[in-house]
N, C-alpha and C positions, 0 to 999 in steps of 0.2 A: 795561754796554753790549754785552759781549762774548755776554751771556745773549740778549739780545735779537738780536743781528745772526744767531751759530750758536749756534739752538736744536732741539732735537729736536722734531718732530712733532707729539707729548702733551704740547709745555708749552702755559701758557697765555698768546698775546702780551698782550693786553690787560692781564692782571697785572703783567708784567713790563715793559709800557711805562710803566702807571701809575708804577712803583717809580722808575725808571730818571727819568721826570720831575719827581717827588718828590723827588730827591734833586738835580736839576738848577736846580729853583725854587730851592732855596738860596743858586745860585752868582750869580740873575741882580739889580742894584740897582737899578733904576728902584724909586721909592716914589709919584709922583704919578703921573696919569691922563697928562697932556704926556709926562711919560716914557716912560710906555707904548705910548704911540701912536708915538713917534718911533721905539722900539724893533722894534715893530711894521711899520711901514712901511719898515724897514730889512730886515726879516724875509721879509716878503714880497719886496721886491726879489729877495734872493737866492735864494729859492726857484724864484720865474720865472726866473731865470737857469739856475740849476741844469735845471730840468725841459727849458730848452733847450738846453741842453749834451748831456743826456742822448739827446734825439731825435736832435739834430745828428749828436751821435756815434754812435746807432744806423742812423742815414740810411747816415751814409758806410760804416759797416761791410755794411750791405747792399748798395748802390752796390760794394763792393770785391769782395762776395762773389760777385754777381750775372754768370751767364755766356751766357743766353740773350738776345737784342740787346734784345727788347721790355721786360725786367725791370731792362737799365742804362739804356733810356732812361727808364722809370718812377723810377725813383731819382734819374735825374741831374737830372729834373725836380722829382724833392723838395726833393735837396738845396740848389735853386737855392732853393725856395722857403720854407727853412729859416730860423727867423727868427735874427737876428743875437745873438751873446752879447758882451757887451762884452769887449775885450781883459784891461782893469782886473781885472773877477770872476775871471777866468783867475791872471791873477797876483798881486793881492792878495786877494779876498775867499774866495781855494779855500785860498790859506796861511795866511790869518786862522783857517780852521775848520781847518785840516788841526792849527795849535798850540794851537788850542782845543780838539779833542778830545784830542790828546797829552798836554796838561794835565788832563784832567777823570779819561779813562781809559788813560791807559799806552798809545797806540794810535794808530800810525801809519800814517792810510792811503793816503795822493799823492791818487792819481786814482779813488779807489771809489766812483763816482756814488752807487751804493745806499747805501754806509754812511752816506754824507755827508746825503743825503734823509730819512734814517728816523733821524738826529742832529738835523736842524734840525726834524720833526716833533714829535721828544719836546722841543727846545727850544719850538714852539710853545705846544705843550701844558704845558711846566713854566712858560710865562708867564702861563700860564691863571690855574693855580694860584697863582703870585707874586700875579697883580693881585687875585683873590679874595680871599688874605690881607690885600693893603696896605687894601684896601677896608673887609671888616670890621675893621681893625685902626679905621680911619678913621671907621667908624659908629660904634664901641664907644664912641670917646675923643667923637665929638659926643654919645653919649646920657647921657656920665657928665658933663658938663658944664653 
């Protein structure tokens, strides 16, 4: 994961994301289709959270940076209109991923929006892969039957 977050220039992401999800599919159980979906719409959630977090906190850092009057009222009207992040995501579902990634790869990050983003990415993406398995797993055993 760490190849992928600091990487030099000339690698290639896309290979290294594939790898990095490849090895992440491993870790995830859902086996039926309901699991997936559940999994899924869990997934999403946190994502939408996450992406509002991110703005939130890019708002307010502008709003903080912002020193010309027209540029803090432009901000302080973003931030008004800033959509809400739930408290909960804040403090269970960012420590949920922060001991999730600390177990998968040695790697602790608090508050690293980006790491956090382009981890539940490659989680998407290693679900992909999960459910295409559990699937042909599922075709093979209907056709030998």
């Amino acid at each position: 994961m760490n190849n992928l977050i600091y990487r030099s220039s000339n690698t290639n992401f896309n290979a290294e994301f594939a790898r990095v999800a490849e090895q992440l599919s491993h870790k995830l159980t859902f086996n039926t289709r309901d699991e997936y979906l559940v999994w899924v719409k869990q997934w999403k959630e946190d994502y939408k959270n996450l992406t509002n977090a991110i703005r939130n906190n890019r708002v307010s850092w502008k709003l903080q940076m912002a020193q010309k009057p027209e540029r803090i009222a432009y901000f302080k009207a973003a931030s008004e209109k800033a959509p809400d992040v739930p408290k909960e995501f804040y403090d269970a579902r960012v420590t949920m991923l922060n001991n999730q990634i600390l177990a998968d790869h040695g790697i602790r990050v608090y508050h690293n929006w980006s790491f956090i983003a382009i981890y539940l990415l490659a989680l998407r993406k290693a679900s992909k892969i999960r459910a295409e398995r559990c699937y042909q797993a599922r075709k093979a055993q209907e056709a030998s039957v």
